[in-house]
Jmol script that loads the backbone (N, CA, C; Angstrom):
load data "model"
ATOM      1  N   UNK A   1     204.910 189.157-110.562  1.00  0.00           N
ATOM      2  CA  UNK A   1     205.679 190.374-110.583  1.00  0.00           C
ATOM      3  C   UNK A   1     205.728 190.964-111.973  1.00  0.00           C
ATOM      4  N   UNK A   2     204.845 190.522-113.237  1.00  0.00           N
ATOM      5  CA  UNK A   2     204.743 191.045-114.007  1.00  0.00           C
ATOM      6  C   UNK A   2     204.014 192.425-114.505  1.00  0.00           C
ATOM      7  N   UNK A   3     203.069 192.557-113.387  1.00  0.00           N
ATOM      8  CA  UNK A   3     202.971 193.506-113.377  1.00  0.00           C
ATOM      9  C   UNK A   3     201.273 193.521-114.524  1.00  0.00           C
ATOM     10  N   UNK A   4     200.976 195.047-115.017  1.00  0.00           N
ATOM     11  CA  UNK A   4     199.916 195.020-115.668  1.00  0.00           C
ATOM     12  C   UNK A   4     200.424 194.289-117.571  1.00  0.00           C
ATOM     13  N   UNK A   5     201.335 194.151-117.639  1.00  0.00           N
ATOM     14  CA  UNK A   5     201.614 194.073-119.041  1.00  0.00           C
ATOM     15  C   UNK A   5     201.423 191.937-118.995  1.00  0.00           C
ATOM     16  N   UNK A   6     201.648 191.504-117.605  1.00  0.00           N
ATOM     17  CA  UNK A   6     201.286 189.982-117.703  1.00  0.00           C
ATOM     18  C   UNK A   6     199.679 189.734-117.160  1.00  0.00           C
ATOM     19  N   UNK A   7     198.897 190.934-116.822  1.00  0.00           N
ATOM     20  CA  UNK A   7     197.741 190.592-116.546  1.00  0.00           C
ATOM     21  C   UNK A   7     196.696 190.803-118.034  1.00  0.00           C
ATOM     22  N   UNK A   8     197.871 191.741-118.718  1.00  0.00           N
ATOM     23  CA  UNK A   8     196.938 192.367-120.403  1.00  0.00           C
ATOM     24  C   UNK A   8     197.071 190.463-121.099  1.00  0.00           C
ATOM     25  N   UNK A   9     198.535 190.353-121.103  1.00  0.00           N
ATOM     26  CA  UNK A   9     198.618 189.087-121.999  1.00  0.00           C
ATOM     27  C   UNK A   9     197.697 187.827-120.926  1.00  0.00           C
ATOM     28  N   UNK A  10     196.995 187.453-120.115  1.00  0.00           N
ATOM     29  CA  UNK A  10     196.748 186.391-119.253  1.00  0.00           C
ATOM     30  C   UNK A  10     195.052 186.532-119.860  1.00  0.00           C
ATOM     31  N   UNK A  11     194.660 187.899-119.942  1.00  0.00           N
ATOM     32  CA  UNK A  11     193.167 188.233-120.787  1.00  0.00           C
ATOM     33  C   UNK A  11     193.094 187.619-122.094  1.00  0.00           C
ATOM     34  N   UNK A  12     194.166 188.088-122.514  1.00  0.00           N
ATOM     35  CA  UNK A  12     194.414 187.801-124.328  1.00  0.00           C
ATOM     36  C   UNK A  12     194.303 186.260-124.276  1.00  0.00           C
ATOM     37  N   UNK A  13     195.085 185.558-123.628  1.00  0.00           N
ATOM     38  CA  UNK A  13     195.241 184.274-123.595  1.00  0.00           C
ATOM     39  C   UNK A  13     193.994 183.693-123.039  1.00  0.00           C
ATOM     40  N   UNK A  14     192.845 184.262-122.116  1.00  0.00           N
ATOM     41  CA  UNK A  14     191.693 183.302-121.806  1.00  0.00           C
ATOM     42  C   UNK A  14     190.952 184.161-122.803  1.00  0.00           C
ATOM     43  N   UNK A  15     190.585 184.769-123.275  1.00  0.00           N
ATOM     44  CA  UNK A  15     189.584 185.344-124.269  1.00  0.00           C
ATOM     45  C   UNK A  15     190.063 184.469-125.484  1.00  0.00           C
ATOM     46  N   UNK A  16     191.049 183.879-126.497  1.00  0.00           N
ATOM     47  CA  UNK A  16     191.530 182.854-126.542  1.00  0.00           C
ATOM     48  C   UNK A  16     190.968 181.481-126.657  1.00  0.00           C
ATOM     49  N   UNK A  17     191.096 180.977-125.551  1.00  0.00           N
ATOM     50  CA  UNK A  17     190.836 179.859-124.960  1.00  0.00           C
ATOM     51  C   UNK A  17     189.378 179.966-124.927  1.00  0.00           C
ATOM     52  N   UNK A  18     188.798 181.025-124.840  1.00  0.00           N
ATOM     53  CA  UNK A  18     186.828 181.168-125.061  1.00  0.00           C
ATOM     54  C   UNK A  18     186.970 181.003-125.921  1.00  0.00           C
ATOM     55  N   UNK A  19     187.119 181.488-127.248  1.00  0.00           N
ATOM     56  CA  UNK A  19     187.130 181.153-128.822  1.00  0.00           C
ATOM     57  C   UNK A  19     187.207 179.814-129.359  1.00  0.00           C
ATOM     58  N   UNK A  20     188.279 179.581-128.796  1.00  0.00           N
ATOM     59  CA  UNK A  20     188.624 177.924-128.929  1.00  0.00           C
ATOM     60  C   UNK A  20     187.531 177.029-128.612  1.00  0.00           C
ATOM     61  N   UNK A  21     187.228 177.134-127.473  1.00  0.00           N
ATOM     62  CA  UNK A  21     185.810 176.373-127.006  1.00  0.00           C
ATOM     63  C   UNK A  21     185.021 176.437-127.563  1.00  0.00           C
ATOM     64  N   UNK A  22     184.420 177.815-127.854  1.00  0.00           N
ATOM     65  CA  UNK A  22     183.284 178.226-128.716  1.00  0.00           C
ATOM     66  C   UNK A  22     183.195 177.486-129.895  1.00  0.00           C
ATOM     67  N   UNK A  23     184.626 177.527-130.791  1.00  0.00           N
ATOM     68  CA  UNK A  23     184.763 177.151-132.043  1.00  0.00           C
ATOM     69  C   UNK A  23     184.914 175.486-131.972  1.00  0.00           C
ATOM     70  N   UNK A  24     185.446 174.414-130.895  1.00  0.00           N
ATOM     71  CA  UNK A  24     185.048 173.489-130.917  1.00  0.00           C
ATOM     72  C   UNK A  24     184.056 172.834-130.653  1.00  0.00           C
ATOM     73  N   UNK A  25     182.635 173.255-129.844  1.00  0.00           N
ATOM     74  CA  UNK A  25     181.573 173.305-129.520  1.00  0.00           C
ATOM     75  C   UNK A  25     180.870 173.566-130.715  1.00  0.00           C
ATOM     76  N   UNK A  26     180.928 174.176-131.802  1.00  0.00           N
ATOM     77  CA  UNK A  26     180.565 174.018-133.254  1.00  0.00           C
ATOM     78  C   UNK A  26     180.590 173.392-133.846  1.00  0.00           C
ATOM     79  N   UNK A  27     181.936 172.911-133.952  1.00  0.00           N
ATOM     80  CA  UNK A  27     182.583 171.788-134.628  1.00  0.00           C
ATOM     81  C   UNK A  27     182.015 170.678-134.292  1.00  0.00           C
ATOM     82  N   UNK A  28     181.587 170.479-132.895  1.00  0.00           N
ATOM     83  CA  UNK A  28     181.017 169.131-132.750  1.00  0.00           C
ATOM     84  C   UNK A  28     179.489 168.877-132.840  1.00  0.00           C
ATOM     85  N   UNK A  29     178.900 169.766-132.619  1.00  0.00           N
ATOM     86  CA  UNK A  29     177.770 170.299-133.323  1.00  0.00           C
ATOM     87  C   UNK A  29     177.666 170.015-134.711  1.00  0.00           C
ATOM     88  N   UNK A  30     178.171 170.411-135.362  1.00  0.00           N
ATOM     89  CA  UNK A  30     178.566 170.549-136.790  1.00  0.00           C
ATOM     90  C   UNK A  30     178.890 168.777-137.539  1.00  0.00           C
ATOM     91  N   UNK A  31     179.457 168.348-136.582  1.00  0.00           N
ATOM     92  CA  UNK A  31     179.846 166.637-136.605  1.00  0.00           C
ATOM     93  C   UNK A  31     178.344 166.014-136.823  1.00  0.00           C
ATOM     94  N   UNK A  32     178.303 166.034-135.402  1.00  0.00           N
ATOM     95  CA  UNK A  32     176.941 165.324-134.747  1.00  0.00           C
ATOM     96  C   UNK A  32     175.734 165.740-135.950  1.00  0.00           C
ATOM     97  N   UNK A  33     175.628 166.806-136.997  1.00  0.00           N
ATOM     98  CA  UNK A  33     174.623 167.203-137.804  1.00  0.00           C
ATOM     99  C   UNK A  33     175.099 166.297-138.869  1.00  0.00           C
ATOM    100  N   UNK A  34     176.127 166.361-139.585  1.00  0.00           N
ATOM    101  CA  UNK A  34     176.710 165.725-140.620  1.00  0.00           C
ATOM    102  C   UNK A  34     176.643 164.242-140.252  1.00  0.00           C
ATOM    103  N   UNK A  35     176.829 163.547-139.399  1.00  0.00           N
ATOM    104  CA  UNK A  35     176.457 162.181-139.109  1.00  0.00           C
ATOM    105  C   UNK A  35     175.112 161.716-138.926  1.00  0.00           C
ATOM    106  N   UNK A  36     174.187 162.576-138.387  1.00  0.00           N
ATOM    107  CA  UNK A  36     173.233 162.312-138.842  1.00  0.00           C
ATOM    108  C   UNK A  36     172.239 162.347-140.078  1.00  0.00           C
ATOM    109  N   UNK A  37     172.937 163.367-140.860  1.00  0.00           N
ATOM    110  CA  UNK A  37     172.890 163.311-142.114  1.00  0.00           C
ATOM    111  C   UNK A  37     173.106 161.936-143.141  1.00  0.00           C
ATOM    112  N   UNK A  38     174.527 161.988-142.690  1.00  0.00           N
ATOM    113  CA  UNK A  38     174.872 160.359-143.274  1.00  0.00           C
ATOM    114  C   UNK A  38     174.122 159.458-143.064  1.00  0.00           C
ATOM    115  N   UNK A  39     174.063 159.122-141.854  1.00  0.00           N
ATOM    116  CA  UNK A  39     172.819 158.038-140.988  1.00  0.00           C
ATOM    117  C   UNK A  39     172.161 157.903-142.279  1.00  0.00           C
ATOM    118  N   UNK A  40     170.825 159.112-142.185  1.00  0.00           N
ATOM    119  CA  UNK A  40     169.677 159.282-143.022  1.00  0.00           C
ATOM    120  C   UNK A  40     170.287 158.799-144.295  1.00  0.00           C
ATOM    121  N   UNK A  41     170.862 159.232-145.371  1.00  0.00           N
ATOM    122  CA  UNK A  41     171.276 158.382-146.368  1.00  0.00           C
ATOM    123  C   UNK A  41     171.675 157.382-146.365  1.00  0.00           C
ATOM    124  N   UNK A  42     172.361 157.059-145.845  1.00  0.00           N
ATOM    125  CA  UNK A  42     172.733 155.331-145.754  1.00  0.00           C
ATOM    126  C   UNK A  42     171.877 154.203-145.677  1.00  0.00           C
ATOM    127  N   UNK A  43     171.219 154.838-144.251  1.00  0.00           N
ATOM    128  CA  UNK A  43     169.316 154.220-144.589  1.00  0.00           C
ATOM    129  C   UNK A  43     168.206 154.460-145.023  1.00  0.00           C
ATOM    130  N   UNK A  44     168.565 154.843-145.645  1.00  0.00           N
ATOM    131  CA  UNK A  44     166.887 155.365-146.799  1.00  0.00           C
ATOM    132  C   UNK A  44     166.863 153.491-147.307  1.00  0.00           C
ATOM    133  N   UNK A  45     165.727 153.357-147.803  1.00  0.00           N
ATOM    134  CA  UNK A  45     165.516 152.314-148.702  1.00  0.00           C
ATOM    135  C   UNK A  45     165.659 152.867-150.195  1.00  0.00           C
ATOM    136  N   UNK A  46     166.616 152.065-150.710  1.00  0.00           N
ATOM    137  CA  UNK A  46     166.946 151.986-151.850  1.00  0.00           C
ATOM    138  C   UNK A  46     165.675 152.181-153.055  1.00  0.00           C
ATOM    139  N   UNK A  47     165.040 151.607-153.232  1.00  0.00           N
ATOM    140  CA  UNK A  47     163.660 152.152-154.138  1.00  0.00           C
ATOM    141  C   UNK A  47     162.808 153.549-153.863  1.00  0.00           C
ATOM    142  N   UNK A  48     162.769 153.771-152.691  1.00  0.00           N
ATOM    143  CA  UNK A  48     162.110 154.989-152.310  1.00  0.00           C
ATOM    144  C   UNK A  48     163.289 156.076-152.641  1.00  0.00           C
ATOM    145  N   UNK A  49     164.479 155.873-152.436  1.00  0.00           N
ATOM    146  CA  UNK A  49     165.672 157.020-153.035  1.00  0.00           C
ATOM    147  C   UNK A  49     165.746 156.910-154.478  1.00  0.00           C
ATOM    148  N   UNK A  50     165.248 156.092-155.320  1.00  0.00           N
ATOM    149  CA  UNK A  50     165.216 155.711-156.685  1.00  0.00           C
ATOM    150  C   UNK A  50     164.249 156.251-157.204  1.00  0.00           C
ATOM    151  N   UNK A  51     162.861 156.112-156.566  1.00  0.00           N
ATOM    152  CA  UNK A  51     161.698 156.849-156.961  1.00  0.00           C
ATOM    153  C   UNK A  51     161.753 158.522-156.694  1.00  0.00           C
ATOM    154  N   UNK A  52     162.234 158.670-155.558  1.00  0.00           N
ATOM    155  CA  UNK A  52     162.242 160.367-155.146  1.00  0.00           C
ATOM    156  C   UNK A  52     163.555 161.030-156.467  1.00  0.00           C
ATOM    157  N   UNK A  53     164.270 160.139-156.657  1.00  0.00           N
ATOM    158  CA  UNK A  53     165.542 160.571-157.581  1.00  0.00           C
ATOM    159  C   UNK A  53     164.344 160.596-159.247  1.00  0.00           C
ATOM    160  N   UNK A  54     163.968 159.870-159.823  1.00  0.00           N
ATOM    161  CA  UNK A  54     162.831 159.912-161.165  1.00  0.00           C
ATOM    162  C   UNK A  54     162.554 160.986-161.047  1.00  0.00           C
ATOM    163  N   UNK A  55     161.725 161.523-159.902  1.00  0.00           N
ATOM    164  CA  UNK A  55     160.184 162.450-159.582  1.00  0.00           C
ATOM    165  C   UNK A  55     161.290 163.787-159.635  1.00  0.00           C
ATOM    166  N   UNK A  56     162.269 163.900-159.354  1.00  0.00           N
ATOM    167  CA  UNK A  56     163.439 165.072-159.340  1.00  0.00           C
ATOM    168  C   UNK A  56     163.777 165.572-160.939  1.00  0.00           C
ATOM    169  N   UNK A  57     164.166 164.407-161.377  1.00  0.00           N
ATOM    170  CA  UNK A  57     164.384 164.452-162.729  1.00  0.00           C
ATOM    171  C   UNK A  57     163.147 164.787-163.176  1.00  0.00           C
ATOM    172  N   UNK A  58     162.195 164.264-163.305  1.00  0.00           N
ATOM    173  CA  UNK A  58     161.228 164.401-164.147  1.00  0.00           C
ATOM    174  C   UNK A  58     161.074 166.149-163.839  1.00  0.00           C
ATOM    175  N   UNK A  59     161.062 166.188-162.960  1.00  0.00           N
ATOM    176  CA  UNK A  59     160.493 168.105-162.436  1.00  0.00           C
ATOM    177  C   UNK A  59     161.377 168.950-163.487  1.00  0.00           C
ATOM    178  N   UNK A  60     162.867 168.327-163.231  1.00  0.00           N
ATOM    179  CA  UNK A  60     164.207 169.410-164.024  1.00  0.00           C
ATOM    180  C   UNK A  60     163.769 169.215-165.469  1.00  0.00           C
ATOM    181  N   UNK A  61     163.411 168.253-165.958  1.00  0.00           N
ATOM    182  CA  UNK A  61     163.209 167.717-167.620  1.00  0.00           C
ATOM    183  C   UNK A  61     161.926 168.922-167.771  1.00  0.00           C
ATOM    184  N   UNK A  62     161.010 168.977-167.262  1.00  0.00           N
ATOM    185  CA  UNK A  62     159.686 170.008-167.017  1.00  0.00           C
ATOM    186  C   UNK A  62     160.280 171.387-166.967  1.00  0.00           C
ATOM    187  N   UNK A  63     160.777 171.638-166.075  1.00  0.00           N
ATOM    188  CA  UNK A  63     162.053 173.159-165.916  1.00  0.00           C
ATOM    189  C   UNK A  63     162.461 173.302-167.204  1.00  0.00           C
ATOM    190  N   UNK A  64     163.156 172.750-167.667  1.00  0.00           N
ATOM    191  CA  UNK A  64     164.288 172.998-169.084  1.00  0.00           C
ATOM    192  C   UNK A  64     163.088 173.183-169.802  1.00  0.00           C
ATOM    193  N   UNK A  65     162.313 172.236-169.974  1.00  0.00           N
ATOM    194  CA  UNK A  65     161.356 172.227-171.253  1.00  0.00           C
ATOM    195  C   UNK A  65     160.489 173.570-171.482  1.00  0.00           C
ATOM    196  N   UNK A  66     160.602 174.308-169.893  1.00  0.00           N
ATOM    197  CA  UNK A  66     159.447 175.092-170.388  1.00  0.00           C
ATOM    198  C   UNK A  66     160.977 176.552-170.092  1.00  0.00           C
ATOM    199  N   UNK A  67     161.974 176.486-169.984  1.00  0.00           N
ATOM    200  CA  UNK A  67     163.105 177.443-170.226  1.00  0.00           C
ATOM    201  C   UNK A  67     163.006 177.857-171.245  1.00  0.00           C
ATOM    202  N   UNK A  68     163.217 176.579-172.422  1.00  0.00           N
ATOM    203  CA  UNK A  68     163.378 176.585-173.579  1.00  0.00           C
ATOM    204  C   UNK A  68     162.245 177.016-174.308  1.00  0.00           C
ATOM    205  N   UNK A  69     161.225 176.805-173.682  1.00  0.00           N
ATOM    206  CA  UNK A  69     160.117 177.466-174.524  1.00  0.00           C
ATOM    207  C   UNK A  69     159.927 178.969-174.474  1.00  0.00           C
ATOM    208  N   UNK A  70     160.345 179.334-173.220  1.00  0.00           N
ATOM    209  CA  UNK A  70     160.473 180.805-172.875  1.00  0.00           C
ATOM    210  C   UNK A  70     161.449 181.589-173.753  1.00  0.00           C
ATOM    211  N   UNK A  71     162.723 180.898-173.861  1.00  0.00           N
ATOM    212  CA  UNK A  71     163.654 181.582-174.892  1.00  0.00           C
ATOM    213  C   UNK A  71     163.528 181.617-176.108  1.00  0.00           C
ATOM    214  N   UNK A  72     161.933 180.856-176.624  1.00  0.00           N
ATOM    215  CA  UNK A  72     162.253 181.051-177.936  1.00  0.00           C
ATOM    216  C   UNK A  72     160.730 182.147-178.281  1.00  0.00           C
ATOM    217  N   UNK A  73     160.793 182.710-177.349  1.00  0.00           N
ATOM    218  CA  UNK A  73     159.292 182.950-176.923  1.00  0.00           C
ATOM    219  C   UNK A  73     159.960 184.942-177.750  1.00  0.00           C
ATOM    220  N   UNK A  74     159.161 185.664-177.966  1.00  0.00           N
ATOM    221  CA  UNK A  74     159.250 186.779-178.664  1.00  0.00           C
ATOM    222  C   UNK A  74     158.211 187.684-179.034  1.00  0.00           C
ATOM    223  N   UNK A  75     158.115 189.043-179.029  1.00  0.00           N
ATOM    224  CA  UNK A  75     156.870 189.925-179.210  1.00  0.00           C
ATOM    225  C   UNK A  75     156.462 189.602-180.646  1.00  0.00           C
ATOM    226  N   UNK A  76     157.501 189.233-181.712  1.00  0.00           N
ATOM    227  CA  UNK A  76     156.730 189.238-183.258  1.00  0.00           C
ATOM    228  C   UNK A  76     156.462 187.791-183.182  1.00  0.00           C
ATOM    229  N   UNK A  77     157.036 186.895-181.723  1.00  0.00           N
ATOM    230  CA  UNK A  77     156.300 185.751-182.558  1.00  0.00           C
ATOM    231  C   UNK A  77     154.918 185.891-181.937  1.00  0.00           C
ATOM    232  N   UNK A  78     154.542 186.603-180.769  1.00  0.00           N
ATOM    233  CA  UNK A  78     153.525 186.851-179.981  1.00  0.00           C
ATOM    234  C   UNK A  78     152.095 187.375-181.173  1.00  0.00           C
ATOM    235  N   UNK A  79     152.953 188.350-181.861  1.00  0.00           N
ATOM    236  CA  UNK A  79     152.197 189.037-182.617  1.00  0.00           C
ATOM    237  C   UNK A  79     151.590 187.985-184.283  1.00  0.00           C
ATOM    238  N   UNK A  80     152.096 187.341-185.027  1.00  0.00           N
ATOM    239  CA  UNK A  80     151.944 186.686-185.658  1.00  0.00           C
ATOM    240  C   UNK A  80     150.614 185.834-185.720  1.00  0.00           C
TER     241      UNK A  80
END
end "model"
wireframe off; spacefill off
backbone 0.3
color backbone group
């Protein structure tokens, strides 16, 4: 007997309740990615994450080195 003003709020409230779903259906999605994530790290072998970690560094040490060469880099020293 509410009439149209309890059929407006009964929409509001399942449109709602879609969101909710939607947004926990992500969330677990979202879980299930992040745990398998973890998984994968947890079991890596320890030397092969040690070696891939060097070969990283070594790349960034290469990066900087040639940053730094760029910044000191200049048209009069070009010209010289």
């Amino acid at each position: 007997a509410g009439g149209p003003a309890l059929g407006a709020l009964e929409g509001r409230v399942g449109a709602a309740e879609a969101r909710v779903e939607r947004a926990a259906a992500r969330n677990s999605a979202e879980a299930t990615a992040m745990e398998s994530a973890r998984n994968d790290l947890v079991g890596r072998d320890p030397f092969e994450t040690a070696s891939a970690l060097q070969e990283t560094t070594a790349r960034l040490e290469k990066i900087y080195t040639v940053t730094a060469r760029l910044s000191r880099l200049s048209l009069l020293e070009f010209l010289r």
